[in-house]
KETORSE-478477 format. One record per residue (C-alpha): residue number from 0; residue in three letters; y negated, x, z negated. Coordinates in steps of 0.001 Angstrom, whole numbers. Layout:
N
pos: NUM	code: ala	north: Y	east: X	up: Z
...
END
This chain:
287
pos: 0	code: unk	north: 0	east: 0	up: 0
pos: 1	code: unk	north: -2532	east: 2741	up: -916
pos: 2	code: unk	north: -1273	east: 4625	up: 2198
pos: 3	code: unk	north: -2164	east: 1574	up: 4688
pos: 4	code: unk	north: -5616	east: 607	up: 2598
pos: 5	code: unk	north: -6376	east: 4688	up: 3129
pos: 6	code: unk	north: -5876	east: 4437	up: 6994
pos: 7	code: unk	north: -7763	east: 852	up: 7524
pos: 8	code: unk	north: -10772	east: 2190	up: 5674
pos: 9	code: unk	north: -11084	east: 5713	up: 7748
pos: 10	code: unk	north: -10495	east: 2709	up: 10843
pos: 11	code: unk	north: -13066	east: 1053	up: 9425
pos: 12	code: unk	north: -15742	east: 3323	up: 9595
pos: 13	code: unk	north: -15079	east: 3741	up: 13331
pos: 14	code: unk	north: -15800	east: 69	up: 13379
pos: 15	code: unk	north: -12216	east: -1244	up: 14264
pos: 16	code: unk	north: -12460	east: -5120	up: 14346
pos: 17	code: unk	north: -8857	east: -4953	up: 13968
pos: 18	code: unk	north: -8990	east: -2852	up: 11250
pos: 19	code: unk	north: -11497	east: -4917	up: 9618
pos: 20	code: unk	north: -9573	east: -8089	up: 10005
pos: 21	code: unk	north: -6180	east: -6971	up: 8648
pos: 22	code: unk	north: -8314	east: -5182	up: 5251
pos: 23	code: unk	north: -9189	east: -9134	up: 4811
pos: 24	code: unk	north: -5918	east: -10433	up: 4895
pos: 25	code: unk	north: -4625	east: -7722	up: 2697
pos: 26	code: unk	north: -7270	east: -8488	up: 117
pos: 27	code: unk	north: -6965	east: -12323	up: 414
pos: 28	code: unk	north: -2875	east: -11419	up: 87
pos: 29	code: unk	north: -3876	east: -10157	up: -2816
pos: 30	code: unk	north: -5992	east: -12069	up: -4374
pos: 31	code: unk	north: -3015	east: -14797	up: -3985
pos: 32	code: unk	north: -736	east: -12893	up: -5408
pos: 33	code: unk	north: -2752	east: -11919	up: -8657
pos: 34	code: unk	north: -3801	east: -15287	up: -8977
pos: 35	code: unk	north: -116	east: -16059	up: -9464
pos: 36	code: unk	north: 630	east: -13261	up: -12016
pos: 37	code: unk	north: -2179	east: -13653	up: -14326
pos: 38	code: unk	north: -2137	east: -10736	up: -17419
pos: 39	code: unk	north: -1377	east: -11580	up: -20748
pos: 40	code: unk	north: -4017	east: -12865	up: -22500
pos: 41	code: unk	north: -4786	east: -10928	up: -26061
pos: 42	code: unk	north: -7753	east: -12846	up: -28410
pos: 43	code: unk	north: -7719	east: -11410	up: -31580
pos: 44	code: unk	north: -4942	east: -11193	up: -33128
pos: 45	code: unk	north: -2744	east: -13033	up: -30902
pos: 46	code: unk	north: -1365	east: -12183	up: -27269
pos: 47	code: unk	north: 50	east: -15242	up: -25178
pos: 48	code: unk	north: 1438	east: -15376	up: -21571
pos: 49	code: unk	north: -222	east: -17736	up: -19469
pos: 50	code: unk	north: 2099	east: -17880	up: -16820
pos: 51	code: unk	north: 4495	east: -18878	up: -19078
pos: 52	code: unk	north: 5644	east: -22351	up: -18191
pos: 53	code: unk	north: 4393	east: -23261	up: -21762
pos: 54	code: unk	north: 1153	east: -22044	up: -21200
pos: 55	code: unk	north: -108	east: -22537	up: -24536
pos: 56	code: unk	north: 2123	east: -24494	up: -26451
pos: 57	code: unk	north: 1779	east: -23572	up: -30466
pos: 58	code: unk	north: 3934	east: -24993	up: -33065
pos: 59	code: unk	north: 2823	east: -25466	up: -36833
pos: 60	code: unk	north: 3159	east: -26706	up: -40343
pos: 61	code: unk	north: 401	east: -27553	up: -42684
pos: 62	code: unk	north: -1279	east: -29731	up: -45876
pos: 63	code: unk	north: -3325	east: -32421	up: -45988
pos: 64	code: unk	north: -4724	east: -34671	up: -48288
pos: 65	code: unk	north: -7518	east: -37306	up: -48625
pos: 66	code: unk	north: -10506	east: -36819	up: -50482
pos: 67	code: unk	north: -13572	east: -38964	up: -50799
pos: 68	code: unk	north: -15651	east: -36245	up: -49462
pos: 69	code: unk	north: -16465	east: -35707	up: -46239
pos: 70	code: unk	north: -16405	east: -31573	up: -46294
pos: 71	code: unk	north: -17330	east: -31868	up: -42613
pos: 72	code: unk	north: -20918	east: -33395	up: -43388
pos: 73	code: unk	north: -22851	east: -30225	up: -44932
pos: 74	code: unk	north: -22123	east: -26571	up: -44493
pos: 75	code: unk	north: -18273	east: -27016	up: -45075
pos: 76	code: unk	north: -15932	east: -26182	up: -42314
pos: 77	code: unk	north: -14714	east: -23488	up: -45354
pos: 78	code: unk	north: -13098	east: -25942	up: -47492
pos: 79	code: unk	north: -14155	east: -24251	up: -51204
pos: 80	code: unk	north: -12042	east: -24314	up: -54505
pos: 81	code: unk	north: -14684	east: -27178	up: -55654
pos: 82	code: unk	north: -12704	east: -29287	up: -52901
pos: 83	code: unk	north: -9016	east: -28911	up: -54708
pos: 84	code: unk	north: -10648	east: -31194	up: -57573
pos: 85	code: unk	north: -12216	east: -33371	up: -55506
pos: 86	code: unk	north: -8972	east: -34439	up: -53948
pos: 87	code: unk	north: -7879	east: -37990	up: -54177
pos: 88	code: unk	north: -4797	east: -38496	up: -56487
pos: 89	code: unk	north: -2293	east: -41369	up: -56715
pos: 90	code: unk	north: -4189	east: -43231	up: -59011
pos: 91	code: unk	north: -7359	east: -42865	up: -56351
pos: 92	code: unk	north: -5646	east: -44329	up: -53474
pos: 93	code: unk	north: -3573	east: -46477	up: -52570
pos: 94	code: unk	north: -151	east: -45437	up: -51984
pos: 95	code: unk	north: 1176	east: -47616	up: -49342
pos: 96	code: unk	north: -1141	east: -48469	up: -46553
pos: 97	code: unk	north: 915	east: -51240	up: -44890
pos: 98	code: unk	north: 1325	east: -53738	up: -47215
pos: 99	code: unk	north: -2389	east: -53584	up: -49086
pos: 100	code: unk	north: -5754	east: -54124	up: -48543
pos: 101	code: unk	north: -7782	east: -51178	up: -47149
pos: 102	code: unk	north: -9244	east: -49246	up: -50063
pos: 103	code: unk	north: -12979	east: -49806	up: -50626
pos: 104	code: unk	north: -13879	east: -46110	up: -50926
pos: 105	code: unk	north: -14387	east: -44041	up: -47688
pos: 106	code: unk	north: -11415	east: -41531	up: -47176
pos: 107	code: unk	north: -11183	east: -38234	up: -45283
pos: 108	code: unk	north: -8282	east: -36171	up: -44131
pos: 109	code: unk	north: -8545	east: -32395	up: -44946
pos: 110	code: unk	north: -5968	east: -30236	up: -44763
pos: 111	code: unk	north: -5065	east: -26418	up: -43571
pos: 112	code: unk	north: -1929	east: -24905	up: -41898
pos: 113	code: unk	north: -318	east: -21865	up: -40227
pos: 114	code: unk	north: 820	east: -21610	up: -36515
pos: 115	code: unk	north: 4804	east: -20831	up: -37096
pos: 116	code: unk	north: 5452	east: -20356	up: -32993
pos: 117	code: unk	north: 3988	east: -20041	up: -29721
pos: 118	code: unk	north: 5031	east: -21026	up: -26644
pos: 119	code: unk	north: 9220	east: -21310	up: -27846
pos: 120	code: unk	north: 8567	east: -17575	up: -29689
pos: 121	code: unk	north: 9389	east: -18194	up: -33460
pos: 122	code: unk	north: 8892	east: -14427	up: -34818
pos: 123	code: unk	north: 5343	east: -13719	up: -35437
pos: 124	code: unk	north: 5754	east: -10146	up: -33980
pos: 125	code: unk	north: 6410	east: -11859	up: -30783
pos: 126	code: unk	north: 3040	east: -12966	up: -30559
pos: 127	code: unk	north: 1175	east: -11570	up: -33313
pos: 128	code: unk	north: 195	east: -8175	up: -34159
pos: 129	code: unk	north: 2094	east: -6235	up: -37283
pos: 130	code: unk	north: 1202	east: -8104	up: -40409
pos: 131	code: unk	north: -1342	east: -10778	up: -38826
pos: 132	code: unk	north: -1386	east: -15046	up: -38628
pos: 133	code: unk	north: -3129	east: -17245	up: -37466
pos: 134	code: unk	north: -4395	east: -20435	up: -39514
pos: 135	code: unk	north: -6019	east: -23372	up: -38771
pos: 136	code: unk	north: -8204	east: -26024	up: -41638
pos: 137	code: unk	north: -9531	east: -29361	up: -40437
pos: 138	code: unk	north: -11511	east: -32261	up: -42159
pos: 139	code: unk	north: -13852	east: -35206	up: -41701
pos: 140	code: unk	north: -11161	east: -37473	up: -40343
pos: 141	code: unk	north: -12205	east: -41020	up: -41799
pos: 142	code: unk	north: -9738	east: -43287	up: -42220
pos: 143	code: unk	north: -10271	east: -46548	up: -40372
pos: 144	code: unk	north: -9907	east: -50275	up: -41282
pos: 145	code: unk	north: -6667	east: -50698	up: -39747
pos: 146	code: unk	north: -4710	east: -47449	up: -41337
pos: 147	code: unk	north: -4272	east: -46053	up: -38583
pos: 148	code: unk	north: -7056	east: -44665	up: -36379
pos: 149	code: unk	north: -9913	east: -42297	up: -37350
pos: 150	code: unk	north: -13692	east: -41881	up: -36708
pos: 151	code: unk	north: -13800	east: -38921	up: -35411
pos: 152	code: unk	north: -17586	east: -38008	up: -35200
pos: 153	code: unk	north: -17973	east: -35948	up: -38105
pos: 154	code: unk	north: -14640	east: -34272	up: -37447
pos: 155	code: unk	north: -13720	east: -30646	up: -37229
pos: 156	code: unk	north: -11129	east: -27948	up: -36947
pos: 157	code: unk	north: -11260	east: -24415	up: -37126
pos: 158	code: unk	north: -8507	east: -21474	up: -36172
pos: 159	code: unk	north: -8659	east: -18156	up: -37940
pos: 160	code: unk	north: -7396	east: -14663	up: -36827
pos: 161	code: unk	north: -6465	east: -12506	up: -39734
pos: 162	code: unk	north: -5318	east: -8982	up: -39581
pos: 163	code: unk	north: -3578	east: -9500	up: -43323
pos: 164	code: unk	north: -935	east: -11994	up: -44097
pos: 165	code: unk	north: -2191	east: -13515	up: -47252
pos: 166	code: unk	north: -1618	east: -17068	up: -46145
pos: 167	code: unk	north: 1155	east: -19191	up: -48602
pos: 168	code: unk	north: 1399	east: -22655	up: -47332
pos: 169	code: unk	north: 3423	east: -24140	up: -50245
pos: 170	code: unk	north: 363	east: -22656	up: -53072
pos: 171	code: unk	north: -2466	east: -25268	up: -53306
pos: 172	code: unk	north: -5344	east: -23296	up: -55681
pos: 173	code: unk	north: -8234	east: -22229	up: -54474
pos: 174	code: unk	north: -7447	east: -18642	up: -53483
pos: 175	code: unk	north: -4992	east: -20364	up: -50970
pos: 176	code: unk	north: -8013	east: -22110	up: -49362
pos: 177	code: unk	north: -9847	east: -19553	up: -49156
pos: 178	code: unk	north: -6970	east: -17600	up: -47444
pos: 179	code: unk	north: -6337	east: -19939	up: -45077
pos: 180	code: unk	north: -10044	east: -19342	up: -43988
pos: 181	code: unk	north: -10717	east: -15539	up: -44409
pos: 182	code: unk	north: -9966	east: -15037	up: -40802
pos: 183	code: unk	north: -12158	east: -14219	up: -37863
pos: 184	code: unk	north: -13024	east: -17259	up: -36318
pos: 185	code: unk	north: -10666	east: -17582	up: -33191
pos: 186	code: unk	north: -11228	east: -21195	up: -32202
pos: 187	code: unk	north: -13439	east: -23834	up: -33552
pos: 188	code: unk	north: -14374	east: -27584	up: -32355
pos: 189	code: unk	north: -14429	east: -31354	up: -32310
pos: 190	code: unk	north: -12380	east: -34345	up: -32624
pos: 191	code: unk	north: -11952	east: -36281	up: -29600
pos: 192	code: unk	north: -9551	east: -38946	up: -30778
pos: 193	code: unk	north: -7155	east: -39038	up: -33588
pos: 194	code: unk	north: -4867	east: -41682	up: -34548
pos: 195	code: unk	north: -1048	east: -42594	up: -35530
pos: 196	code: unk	north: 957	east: -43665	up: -32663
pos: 197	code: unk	north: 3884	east: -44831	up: -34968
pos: 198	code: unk	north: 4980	east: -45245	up: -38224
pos: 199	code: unk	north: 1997	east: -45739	up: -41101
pos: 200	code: unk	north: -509	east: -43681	up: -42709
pos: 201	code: unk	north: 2563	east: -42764	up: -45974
pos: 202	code: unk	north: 4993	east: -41595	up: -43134
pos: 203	code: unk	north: 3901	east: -41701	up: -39224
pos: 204	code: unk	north: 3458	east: -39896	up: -35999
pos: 205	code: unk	north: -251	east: -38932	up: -34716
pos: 206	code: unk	north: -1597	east: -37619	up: -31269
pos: 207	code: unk	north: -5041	east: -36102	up: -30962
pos: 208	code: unk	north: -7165	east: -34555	up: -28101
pos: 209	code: unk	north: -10130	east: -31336	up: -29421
pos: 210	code: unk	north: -12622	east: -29948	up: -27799
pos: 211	code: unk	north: -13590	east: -26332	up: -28599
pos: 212	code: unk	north: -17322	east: -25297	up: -28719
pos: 213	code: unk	north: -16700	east: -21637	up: -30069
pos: 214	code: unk	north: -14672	east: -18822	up: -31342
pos: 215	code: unk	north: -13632	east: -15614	up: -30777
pos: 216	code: unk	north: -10947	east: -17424	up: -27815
pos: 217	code: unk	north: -13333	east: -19669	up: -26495
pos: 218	code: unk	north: -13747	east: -18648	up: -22966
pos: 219	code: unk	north: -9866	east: -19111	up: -22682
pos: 220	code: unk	north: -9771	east: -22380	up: -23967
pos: 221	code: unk	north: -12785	east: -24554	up: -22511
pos: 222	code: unk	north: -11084	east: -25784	up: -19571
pos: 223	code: unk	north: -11147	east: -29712	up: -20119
pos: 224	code: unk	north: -7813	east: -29874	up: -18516
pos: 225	code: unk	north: -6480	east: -31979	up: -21518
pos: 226	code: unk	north: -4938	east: -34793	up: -21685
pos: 227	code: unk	north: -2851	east: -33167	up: -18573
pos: 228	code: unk	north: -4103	east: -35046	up: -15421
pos: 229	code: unk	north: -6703	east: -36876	up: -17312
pos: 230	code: unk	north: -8554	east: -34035	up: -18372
pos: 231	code: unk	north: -11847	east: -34027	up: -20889
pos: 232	code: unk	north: -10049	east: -32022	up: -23802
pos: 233	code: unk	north: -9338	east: -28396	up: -23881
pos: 234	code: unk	north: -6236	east: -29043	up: -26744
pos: 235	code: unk	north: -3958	east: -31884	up: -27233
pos: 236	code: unk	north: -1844	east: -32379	up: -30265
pos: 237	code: unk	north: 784	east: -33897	up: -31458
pos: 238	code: unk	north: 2011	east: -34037	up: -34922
pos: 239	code: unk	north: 4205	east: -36187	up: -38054
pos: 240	code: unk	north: 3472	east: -35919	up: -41803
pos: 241	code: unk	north: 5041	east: -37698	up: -44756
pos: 242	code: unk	north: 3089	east: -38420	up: -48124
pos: 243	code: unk	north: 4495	east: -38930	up: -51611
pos: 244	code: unk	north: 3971	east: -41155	up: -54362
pos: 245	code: unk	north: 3906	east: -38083	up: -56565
pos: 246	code: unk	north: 1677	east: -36473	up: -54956
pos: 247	code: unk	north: -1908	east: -36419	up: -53254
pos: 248	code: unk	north: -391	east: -34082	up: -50823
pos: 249	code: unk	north: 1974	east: -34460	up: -48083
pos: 250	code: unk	north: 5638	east: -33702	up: -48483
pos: 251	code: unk	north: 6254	east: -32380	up: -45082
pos: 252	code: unk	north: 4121	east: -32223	up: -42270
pos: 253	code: unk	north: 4276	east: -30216	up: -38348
pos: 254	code: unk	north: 1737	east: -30228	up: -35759
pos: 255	code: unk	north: 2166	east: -29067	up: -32371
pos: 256	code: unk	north: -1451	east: -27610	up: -29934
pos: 257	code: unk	north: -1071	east: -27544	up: -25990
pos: 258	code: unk	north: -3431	east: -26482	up: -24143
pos: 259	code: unk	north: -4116	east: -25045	up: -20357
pos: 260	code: unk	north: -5740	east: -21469	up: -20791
pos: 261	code: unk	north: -7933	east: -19483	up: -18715
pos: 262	code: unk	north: -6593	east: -16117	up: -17944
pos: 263	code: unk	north: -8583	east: -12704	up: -17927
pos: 264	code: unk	north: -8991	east: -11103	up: -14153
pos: 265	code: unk	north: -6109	east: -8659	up: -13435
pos: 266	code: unk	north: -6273	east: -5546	up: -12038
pos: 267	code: unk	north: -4395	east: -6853	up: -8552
pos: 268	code: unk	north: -7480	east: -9175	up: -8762
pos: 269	code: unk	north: -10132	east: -6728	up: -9417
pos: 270	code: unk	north: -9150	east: -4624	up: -6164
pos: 271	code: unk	north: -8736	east: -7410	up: -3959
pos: 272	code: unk	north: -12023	east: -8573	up: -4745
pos: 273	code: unk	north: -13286	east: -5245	up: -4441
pos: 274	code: unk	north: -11715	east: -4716	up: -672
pos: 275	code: unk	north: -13047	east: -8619	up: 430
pos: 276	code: unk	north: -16505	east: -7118	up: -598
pos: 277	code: unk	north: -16060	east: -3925	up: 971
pos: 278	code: unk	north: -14689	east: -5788	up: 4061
pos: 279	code: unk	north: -17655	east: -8259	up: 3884
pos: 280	code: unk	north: -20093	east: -5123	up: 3990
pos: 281	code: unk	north: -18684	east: -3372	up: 6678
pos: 282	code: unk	north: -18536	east: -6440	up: 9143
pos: 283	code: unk	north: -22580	east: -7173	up: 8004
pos: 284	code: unk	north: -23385	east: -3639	up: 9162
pos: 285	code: unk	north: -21395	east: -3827	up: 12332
pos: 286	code: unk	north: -23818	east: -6796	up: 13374
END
């Protein structure tokens, strides 16, 4: 290849139309072909194929509870030890949804969480770096009327890179919240929609569409190609959780983030853009 590029560019300068016609297929050849093997994508912490047939497709597990605070209003995407006591208990809310009356208080759902696997790799050193994670919080989630949908407009989420695994997802005390947040700021965002599909609010199935607006892995998620052939979103979820009447906080709970990334310029790409422009040069100065 570097033999044949050599000999069309010394044709070139003898003004070979020829010559100048087959350097533009070869860089348009190439250009096709990067396009189709796009470079992992590394953001922080975290490295990701997008070729793969996933894409991004991240699997998780985190907490949530409600609170009657809406940590999304002020200067609280960091959800702060103060929070932990603010959290509703049993005797605050109701404990089954379905066959009460809506509760008269407002309530949010917070929570935080850890991605577990990405795109069907479930050992961190697959896609993270030696000792790292990658954890998420979320808040402002008001519960509706009808126990099952959300007002999303104060809503937020935010993803955090950390170079230090200090994350424990089973500890709820403040120095867990604050390790869930300690990160570099990888992704952050909005609500688009949120609500449970099936089941109830105690034990149910949600699906959710973000938007990003920041973060350290913006520019490879703002693509608005969620919902897939809808578009709008950059990330769809989809998630369960189960709640206990011994607890403000759920018993189990798994999220999973999809999302259509943007891939960073290969070096195939690079120098085939770099022969189209020397191509387009040469044929302006030949006229």
């Amino acid at each position: 290849m570097k033999k044949l590029i050599k000999q069309l560019i010394v044709k070139i300068k003898g003004k070979t139309k020829k010559a100048l016609k087959s350097l533009l297929a070869i860089g348009l050849l190439m250009l096709a072909s990067a396009s189709a093997l796009a470079t992992p994508i590394t953001a922080g912490v975290v490295t990701w194929d997008p070729d793969s047939v996933l894409d991004f497709s991240a699997g998780s597990s985190f907490k949530q509870w409600f609170t009657t605070n809406n940590n999304g209003e002020s200067d609280a995407n960091i959800i702060t030890g103060d929070d932990i006591t603010g959290a509703v208990t049993t005797a605050d809310i109701v404990t089954d949804f379905t066959t009460n009356n809506p509760p008269e208080n407002d309530y949010f759902l917070t929570g935080f969480g850890i991605i577990t696997a990405l795109n069907g790799l479930t050992s961190a050193s697959a896609y993270l770096c030696d000792g790292c994670e990658l954890t998420y919080a979320f808040g402002g989630l008001k519960l509706e009327g009808d126990m099952l949908s959300f007002d999303e407009t104060d809503a937020w989420f935010t993803l955090f890179s950390d170079s230090s695994e200090e994350f424990d997802l089973l500890a709820i005390h403040e120095d867990n919240y604050a390790a869930a947040q300690d990160g570099v700021v990888w992704l952050e965002g909005g609500f688009d929609s949120f609500a449970i599909i099936s089941g109830t609010i105690n034990a149910g199935f949600t699906e959710g569409l973000l938007s990003v607006t920041d973060g350290l892995a913006f520019g490879n998620f703002d693509t608005n190609g969620e919902p897939e052939g809808l578009g709008g979103s950059d990330i769809s979820l989809s998630g369960s959780a189960q709640f206990s009447s011994s607890s403000p906080y759920n018993t189990s709970g798994t999220v999973d983030f999809e999302g259509d990334t943007i891939p960073e310029p290969s070096t195939l790409a690079i120098f085939a853009l770099a022969l189209l422009a020397l191509a387009g040069v040469t044929r302006a100065k030949q006229r």
